[in-house]
C-alpha positions as CSV (number, residue, x, y, z in Angstrom):
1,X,0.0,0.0,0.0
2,X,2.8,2.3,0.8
3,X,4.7,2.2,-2.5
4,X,2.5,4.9,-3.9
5,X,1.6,8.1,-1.6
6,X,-2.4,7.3,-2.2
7,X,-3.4,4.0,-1.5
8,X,-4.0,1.9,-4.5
9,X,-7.0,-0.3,-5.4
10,X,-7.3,-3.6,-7.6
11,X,-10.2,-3.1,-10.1
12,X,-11.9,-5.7,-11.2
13,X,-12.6,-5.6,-14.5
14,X,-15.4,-7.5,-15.6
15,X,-15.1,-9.4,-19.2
16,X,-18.0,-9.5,-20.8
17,X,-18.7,-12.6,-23.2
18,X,-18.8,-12.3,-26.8
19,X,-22.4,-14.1,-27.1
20,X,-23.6,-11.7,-24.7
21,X,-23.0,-8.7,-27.1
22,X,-24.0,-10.6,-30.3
23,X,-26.7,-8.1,-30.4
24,X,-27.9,-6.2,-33.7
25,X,-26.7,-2.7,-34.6
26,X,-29.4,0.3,-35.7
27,X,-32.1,-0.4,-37.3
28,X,-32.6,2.2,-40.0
29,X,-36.1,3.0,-41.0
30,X,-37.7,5.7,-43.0
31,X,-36.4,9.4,-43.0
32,X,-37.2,11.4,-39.6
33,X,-39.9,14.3,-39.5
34,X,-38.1,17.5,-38.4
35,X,-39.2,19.4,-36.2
36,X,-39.1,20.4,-32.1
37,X,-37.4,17.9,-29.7
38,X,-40.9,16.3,-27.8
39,X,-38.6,15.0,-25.0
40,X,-39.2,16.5,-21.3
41,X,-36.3,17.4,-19.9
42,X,-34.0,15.9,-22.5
43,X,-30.4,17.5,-20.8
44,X,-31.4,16.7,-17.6
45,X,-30.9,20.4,-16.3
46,X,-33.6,20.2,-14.2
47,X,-31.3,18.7,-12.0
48,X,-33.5,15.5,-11.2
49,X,-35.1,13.0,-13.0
50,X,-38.6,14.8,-14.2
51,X,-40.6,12.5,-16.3
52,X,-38.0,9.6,-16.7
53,X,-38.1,6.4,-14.6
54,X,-34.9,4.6,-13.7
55,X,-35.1,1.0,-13.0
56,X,-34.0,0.0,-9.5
57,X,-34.1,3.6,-8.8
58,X,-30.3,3.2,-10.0
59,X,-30.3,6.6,-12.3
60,X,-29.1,9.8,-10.6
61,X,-28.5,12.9,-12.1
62,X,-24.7,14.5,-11.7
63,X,-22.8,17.7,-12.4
64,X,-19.7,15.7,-14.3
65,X,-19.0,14.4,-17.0
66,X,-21.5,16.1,-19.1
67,X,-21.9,16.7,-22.6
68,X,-24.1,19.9,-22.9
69,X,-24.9,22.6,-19.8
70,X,-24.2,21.4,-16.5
71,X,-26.1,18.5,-16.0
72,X,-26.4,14.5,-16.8
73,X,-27.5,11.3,-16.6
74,X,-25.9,8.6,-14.9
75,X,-26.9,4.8,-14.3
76,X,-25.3,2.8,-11.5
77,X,-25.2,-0.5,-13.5
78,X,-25.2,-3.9,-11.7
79,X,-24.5,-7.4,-12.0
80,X,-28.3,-7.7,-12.2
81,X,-29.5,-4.7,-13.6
82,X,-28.9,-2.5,-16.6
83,X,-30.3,0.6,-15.4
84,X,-32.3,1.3,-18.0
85,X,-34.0,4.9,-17.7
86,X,-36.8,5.3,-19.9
87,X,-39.6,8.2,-20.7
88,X,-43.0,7.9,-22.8
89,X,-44.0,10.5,-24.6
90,X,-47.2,11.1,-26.8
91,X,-46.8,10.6,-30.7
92,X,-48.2,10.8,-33.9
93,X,-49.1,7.3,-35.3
94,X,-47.6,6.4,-38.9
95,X,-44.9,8.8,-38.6
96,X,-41.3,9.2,-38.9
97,X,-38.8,9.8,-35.5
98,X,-35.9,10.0,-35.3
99,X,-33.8,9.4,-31.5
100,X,-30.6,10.4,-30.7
101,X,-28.1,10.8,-27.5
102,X,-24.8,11.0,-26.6
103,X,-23.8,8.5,-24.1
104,X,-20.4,7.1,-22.1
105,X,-19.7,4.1,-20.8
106,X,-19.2,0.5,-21.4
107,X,-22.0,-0.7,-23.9
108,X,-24.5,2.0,-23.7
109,X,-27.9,1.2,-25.6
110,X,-30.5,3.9,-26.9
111,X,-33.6,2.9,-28.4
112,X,-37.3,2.9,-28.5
113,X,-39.2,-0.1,-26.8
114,X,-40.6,-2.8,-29.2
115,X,-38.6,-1.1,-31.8
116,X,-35.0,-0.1,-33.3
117,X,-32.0,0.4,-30.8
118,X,-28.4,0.5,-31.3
119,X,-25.1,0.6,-28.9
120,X,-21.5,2.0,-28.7
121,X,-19.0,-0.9,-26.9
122,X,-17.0,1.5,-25.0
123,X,-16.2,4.9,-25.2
124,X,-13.7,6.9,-22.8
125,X,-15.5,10.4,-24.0
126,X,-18.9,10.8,-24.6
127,X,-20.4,9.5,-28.4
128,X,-23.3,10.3,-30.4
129,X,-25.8,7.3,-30.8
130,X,-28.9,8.1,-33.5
131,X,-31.5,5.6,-34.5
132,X,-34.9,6.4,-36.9
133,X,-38.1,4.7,-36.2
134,X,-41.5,5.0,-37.8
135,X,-44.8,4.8,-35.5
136,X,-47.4,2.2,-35.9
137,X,-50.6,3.0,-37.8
138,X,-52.4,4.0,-34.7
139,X,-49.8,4.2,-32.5
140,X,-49.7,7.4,-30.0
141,X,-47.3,6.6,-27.3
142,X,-43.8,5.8,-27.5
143,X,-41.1,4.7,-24.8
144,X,-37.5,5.8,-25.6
145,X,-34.7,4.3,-22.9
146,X,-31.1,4.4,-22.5
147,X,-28.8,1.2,-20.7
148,X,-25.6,0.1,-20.0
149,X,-25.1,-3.4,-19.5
150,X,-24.5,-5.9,-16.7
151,X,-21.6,-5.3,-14.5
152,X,-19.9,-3.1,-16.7
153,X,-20.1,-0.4,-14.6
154,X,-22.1,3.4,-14.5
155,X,-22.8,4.8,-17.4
156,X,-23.6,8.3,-18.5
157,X,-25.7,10.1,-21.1
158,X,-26.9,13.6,-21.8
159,X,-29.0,15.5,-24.7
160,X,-31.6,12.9,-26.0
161,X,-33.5,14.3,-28.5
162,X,-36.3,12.8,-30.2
163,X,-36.9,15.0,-33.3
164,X,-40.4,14.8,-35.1
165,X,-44.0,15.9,-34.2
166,X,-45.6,15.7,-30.5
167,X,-48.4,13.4,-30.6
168,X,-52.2,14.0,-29.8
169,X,-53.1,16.0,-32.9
170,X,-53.2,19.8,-31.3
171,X,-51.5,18.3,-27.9
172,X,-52.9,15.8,-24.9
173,X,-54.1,18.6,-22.1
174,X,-56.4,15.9,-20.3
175,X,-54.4,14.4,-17.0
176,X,-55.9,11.5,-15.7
177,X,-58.2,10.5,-13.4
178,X,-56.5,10.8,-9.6
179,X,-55.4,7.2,-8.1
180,X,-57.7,6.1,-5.2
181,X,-57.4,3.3,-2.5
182,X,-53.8,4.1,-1.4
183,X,-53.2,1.8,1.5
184,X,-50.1,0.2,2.9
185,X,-49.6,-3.7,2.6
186,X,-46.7,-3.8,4.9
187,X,-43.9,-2.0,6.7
188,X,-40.2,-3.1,8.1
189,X,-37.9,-0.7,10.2
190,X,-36.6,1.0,7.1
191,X,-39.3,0.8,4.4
192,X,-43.0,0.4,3.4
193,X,-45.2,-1.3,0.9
194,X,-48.0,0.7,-1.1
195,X,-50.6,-0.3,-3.4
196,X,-53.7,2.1,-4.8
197,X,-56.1,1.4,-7.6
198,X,-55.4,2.1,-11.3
199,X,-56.2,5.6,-12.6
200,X,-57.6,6.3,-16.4
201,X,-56.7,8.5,-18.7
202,X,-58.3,9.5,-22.8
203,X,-54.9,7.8,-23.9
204,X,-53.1,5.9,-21.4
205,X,-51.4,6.5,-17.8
206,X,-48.0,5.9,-18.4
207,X,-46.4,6.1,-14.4
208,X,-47.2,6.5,-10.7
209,X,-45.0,9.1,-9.0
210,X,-45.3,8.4,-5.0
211,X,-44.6,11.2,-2.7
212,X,-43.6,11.3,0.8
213,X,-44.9,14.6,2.2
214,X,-44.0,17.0,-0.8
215,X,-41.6,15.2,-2.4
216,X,-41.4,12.8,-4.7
217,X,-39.3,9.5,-3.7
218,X,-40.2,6.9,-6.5
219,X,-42.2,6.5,-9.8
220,X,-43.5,2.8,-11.2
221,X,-45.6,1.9,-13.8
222,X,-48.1,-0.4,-11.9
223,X,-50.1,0.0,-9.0
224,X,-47.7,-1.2,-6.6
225,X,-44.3,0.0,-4.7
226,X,-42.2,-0.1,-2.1
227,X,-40.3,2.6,-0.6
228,X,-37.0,2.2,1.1
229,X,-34.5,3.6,2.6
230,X,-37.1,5.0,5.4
231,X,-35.8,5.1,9.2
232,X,-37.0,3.0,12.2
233,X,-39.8,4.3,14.4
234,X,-40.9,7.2,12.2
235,X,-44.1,8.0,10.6
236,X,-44.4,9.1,7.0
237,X,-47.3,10.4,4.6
238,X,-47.9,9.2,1.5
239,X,-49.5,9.8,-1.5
240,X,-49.4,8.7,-5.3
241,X,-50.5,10.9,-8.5
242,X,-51.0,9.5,-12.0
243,X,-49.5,10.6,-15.2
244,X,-49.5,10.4,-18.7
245,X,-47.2,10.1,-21.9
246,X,-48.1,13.9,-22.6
247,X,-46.8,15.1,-19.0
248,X,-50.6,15.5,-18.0
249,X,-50.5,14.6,-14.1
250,X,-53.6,14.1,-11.8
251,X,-54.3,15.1,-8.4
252,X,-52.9,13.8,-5.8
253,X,-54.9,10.5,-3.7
254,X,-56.0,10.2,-0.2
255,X,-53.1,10.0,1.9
256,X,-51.8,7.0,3.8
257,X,-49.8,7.5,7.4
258,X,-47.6,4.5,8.1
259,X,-44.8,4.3,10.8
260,X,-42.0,2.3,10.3
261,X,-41.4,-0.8,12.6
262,X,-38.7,-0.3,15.4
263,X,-35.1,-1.5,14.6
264,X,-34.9,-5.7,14.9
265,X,-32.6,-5.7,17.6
266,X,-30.1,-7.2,15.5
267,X,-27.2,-4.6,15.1
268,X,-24.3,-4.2,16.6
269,X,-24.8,-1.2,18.5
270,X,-21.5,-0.5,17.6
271,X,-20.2,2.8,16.1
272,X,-16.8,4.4,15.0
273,X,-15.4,7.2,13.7
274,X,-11.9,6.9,13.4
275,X,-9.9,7.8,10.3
276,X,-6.7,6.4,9.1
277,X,-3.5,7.4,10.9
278,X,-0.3,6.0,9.6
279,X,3.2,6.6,11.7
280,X,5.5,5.1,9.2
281,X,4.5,7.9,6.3
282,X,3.3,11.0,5.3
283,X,4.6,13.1,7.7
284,X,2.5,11.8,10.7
285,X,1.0,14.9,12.5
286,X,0.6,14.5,16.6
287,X,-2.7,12.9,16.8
288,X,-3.4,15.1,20.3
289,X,-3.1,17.9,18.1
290,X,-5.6,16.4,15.6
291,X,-8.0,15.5,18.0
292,X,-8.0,18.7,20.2
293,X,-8.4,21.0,16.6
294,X,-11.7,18.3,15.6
295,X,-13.3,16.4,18.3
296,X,-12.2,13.2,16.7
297,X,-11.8,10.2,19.5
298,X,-11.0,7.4,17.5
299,X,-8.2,6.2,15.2
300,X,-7.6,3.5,13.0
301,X,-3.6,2.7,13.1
302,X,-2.1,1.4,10.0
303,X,-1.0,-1.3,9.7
304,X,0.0,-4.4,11.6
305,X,2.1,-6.5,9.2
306,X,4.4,-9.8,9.3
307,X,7.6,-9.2,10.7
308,X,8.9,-13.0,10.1
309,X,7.7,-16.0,11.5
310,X,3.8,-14.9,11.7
311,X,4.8,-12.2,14.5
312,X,3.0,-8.8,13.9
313,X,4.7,-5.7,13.7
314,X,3.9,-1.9,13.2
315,X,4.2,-2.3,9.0
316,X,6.3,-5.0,8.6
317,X,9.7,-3.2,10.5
318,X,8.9,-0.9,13.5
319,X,8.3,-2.8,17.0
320,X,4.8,-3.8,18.4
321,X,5.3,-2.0,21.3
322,X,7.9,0.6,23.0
323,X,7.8,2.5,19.2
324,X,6.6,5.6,17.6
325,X,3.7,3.8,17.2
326,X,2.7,3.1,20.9
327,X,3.6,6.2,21.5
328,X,1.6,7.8,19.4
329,X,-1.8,5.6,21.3
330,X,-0.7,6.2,24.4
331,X,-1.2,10.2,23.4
332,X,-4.6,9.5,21.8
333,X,-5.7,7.5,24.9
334,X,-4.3,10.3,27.1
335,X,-6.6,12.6,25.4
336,X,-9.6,10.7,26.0
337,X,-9.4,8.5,22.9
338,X,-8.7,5.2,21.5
339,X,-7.4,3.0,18.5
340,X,-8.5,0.3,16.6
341,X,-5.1,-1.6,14.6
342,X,-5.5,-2.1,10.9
343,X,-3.9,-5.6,10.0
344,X,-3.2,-5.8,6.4
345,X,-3.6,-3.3,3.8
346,X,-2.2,-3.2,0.0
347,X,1.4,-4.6,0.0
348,X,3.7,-5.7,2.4
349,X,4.2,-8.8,4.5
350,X,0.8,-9.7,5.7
351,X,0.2,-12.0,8.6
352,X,-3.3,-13.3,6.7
353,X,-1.5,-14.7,3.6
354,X,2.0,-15.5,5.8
355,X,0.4,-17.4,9.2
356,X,1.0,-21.5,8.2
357,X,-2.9,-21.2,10.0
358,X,-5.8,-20.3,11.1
359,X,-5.0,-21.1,14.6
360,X,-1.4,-19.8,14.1
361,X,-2.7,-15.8,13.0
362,X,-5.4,-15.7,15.7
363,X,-2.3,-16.5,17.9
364,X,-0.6,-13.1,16.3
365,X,-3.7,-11.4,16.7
366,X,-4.2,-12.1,20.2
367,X,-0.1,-10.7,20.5
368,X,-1.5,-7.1,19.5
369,X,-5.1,-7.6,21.5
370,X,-3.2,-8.4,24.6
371,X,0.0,-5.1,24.2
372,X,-3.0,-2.3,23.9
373,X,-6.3,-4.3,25.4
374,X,-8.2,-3.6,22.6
375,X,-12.0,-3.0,21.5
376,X,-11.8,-3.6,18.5
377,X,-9.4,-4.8,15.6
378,X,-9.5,-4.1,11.8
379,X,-8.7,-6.2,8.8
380,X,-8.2,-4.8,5.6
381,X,-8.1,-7.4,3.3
382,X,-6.7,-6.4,0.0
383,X,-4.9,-7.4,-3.4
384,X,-4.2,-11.5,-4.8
385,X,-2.6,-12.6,-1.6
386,X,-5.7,-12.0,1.0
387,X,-8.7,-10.7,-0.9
388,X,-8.8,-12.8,-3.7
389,X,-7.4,-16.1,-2.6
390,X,-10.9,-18.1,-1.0
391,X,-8.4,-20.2,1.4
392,X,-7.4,-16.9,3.2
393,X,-10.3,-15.5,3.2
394,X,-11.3,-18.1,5.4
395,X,-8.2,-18.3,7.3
396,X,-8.6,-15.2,8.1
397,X,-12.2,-15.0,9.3
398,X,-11.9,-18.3,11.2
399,X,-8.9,-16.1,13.4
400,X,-11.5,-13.9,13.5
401,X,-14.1,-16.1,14.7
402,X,-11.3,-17.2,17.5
403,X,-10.4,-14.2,19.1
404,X,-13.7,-13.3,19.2
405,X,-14.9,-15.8,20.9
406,X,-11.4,-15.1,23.6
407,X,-12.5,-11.9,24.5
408,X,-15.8,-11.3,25.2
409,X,-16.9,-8.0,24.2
410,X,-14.5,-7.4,21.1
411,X,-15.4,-6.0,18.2
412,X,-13.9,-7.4,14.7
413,X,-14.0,-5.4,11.4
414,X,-13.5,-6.7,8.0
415,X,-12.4,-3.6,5.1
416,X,-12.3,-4.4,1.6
417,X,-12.4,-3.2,-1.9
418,X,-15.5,-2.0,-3.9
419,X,-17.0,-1.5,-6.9
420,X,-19.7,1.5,-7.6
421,X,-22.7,-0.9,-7.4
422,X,-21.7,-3.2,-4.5
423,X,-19.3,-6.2,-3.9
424,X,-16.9,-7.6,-6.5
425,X,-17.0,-11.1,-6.6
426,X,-14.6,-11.5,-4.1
427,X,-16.3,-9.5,-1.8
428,X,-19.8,-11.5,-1.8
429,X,-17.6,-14.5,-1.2
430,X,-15.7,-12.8,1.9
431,X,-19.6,-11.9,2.9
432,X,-20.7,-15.4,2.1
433,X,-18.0,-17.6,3.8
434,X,-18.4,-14.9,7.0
435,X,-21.5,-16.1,7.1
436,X,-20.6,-20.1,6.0
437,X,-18.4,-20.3,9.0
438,X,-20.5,-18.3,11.7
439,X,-17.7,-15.6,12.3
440,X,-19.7,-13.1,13.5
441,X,-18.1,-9.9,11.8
442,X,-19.7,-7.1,13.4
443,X,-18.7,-4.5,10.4
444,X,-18.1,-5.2,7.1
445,X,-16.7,-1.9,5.6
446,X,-16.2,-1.1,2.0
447,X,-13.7,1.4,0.4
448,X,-15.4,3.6,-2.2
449,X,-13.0,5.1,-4.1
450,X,-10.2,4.0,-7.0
451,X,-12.7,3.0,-9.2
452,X,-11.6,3.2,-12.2
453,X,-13.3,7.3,-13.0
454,X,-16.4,9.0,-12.4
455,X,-16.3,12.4,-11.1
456,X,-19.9,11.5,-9.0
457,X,-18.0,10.5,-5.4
458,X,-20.8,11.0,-3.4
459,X,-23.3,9.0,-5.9
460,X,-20.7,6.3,-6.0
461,X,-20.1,5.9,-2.5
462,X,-24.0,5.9,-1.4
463,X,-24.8,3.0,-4.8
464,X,-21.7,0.9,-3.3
465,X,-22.9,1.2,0.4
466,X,-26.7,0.0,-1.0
467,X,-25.2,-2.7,-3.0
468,X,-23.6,-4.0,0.0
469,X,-26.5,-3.3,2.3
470,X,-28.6,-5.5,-0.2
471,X,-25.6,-8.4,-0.1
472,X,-25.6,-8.3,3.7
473,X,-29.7,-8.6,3.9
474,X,-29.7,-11.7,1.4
475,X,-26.7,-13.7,2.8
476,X,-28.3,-12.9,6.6
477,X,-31.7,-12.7,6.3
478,X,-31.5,-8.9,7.9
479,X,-33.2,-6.1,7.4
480,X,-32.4,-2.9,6.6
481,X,-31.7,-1.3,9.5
482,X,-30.1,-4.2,10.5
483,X,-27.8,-4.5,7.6
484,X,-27.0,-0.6,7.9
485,X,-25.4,-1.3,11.4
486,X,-23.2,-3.7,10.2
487,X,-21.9,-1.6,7.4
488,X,-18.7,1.1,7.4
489,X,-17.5,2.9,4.8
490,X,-13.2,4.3,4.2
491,X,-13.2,6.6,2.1
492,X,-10.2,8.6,0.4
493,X,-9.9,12.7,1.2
494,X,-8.9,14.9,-1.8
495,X,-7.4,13.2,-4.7
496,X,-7.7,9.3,-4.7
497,X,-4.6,7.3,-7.0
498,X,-7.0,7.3,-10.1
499,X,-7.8,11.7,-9.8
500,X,-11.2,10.9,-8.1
501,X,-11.8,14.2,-6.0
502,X,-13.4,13.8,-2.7
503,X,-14.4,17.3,-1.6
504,X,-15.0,18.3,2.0
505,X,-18.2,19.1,0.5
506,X,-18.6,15.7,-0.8
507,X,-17.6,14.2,2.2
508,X,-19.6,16.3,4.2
509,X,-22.8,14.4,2.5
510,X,-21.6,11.2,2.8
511,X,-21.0,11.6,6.1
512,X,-24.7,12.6,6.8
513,X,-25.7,10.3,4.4
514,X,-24.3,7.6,6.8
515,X,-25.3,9.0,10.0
516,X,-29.0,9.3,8.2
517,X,-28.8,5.4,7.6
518,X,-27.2,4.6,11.1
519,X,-24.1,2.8,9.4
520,X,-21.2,1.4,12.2
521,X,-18.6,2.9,10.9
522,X,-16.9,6.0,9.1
523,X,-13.2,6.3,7.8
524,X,-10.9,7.8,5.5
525,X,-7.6,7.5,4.1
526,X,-5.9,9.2,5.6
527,X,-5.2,11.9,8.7
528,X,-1.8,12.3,7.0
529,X,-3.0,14.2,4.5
530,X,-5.9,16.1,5.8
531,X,-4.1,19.3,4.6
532,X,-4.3,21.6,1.7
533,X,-2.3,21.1,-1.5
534,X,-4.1,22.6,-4.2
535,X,-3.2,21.6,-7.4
536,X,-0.3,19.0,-5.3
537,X,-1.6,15.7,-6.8
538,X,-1.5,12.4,-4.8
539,X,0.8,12.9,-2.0
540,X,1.1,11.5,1.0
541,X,1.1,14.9,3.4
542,X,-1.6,16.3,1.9
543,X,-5.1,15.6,-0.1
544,X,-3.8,17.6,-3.7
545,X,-6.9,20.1,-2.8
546,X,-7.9,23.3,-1.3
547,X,-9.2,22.7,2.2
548,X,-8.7,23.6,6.0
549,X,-6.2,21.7,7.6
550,X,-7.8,18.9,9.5
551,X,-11.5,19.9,7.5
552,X,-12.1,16.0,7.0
553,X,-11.3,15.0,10.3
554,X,-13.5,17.6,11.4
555,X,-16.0,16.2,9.5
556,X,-15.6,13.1,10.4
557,X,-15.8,13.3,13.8
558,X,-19.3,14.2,13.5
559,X,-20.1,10.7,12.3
560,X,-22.6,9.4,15.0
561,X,-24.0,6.6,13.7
């Protein structure tokens, strides 16, 4: 981890097979109509999502990369969803359209449903994709979408325009008839199920946008939802309004009060802020400074390595005790705080890949329990060695599973690598053989960042978080409260290794993001350079950005969980 200031990531790069893209190009039909764009917000400059529905609400709008104005697009692909974002809009029957976009990505698709499409494999910059179409005899509804495909990562697009005449003769004015029989068909501690009778309309109800209070938190095209991402023991108001290809929207239905269930009980109650502090690098600042300037009480310590033999060390060379490094916790503790030791990391001698055993590294784990009678202990389980080699994996959560069960009370974290929807591979399996093996992990923490690009760091972090929320509720049978409280997020201040740039804006949101969602725990990489260096790039004394010194420590520290 240490031979590059930032702290390097392995993406996984997923391949996708060639009979998976053995699908047709454009279909070319008859010349295009010109005239107006009939596309509602085709730019996306209203800043949300207007009249287009995302599937798996998994569509987001963001400020960069765009094509046109200041606004775009962006679908947080996933292994089992294509985040296709669609809109219907009234037409003319018989007639000729013609739709066009420019999109980025790994094979974006733009088409018209039941219709022609067509697909670019995978441009760095964004690429114009066009595609004619003629209407059906009496056709007066047409729904264009946009896609990336499976596991191939977020994609972006920006100015659709579908160029020929709006539909509805002189224009659809009639909105349909308002939804009635809202009522809630169940509830957990973090969402709740809706269902309300169908509304009419002269030519067809196209979506349902549900609202929570005044705003509007999902849209469907049935007569069914469920909304998530609610919190425990809180009452909401809901109500639902109909709307039509033309934009035409009803009045809103009778409203429906629902509280959410209390929390299951099954968390961890456990909750930690405590960034990164590394004494072998990066200019270590005093850590009673730190936490005297922010509030901060906790620290992670990097990192416990192999010295020889399957004997931990502060990174591989400095000793486990009597060192810069105890030195450095018996300051934090002095001030009223504590540590939590980060075994592991990107590179170096780890004891996870080097112990001849299971047995053998819960035997070096108990060596650095026992010097600082810890809480808690972290393992960050990176690169070929740990993370992607299944027989560590388990060796390591079966130590895990030991010296938790030696002292009563102690709290183990697993950290691991990410992609922007969720787990890689080797991460469900990590989650999975936890799980197999009954280690009890209390936190399973991922690191959003070095992902490859995308300029949307707050988007990214929050679809990541939910994909491993969802992971953790189907391998445990948890809800989502309960899954929240065993999830942490370590994230990267400033510039990450890839020129991903973490702002203390940005990090200001995901911070409340996570205290909104009750997570367990929130990090970064690293106190070391939690100072300004704008226009410095990855270094490892500062973040390469304009900021306060210790401004995302600051934040942090008001992580509560």
């Amino acid at each position: 981890m240490r031979h590059l200031p930032g702290r390097p990531r392995r993406r996984l790069l997923a391949l996708l097979g060639s009979a998976a893209l053995a699908l047709g190009g454009a279909v070319a039909l008859p010349g295009t109509a010109q005239a107006a764009n009939v596309l509602t917000d085709p730019g996306f400059e209203s800043g949300g999502l207007s009249l287009w529905t995302c599937s798996g609400n998994l569509g987001s709008v963001v400020s960069s990369p765009v094509h046109g104005g200041s606004k775009a697009l962006q679908g947080a692909v996933s292994s089992s969803d294509n985040a296709q974002c669609e809109q219907t809009v009234a037409v003319k029957p018989n007639t000729a359209y013609t739709l066009s976009g420019w999109v980025r990505g790994s094979y974006v698709y733009l088409g018209v449903d039941g219709g022609a499409s067509t697909w670019t494999s995978s441009p760095s910059a964004y690429s114009r994709l066009s595609v004619s179409f003629t209407t059906g005899a009496s056709q007066t509804s047409a729904k264009v979408y946009v896609h990336g495909w499976y596991a191939q990562g977020s994609y972006q697009a920006d100015d659709i325009s579908l160029d020929g005449p709006g539909g509805g003769g002189g224009g659809d004015t009639q909105a349909p008839s308002t939804p009635g029989g809202l009522t809630s068909t169940g509830k957990t501690s973090s969402s709740v199920s809706l269902k309300w009778n169908a509304a009419t309309d002269n030519v067809g109800v196209t979506a349902y946008d549900i609202y929570s209070g005044a705003d509007q938190v999902l849209s469907v095209s049935g007569t069914t939802a469920t909304v998530s991402g609610l919190s425990a023991s809180t009452a909401y108001t809901f109500t639902v309004k109909a709307r039509d290809a033309a934009g035409n929207t009803s009045g809103a239905s009778g409203a429906v009060s629902v509280t959410t269930s209390a929390g299951s009980g099954g968390g961890t109650g456990f909750k930690q802020a405590a960034p990164y502090l590394f004494e072998g690098w990066g200019d270590p600042p005093n850590p009673a400074t730190v936490m005297n300037a922010t509030g901060v009480k906790w620290f992670t310590m990097a990192f416990v390595l192999d010295s020889g033999g399957c004997n931990p060390s502060w990174d591989g060379s400095r000793p486990l005790t009597g060192g810069a490094d105890q030195s450095a916790i018996n300051q934090i503790r002095s001030a009223g705080g504590d540590i939590v030791p980060s075994f592991g990391g990107w590179q170096g001698s780890k004891l996870g890949a080097n112990c001849s055993s299971a047995g053998a590294l819960a035997g070096a784990l108990q060596k650095v329990i026992d010097a600082y009678s810890l809480k808690s202990i972290d393992m960050d389980i990176e690169n070929t060695d740990e993370f992607e080699n299944e027989a560590v994996q388990a060796k390591i959560l079966t130590a895990l599973k030991t010296v938790k069960a030696n002292n009563p009370g102690l709290k183990t974290i697993v950290t691991f690598g990410t992609t922007t929807t969720g787990p890689t591979y080797y991460g469900n399996r990590l989650i999975e053989q936890a799980k197999s093996i009954g280690a009890d992990i209390d936190v399973f923490t991922i690191m959003p960042f070095d992902f490859g690009g995308g300029a949307d760091m707050y988007g990214n972090t929050v679809n990541a978080a939910e994909g491993l929320k969802t992971k953790l509720k189907s391998t445990f049978g948890w809800d989502d409260a309960t899954a929240y409280s065993h999830l942490g997020i370590s994230g990267m201040n400033g510039l990450s290794d890839q020129q991903e740039n973490t702002t203390p804006e940005t990090w200001t949101k995901i911070r409340d993001w996570s205290n909104a969602h009750h997570i367990a725990r929130l990090a970064y990489w690293a106190v070391n350079r939690d100072r300004p260096c704008a226009g410095g790039g990855v270094v490892s004394n500062c973040s390469g950005i304009d900021q306060s010194t210790w401004q995302f420590t600051s934040i942090t520290a008001g992580f509560t969980g």
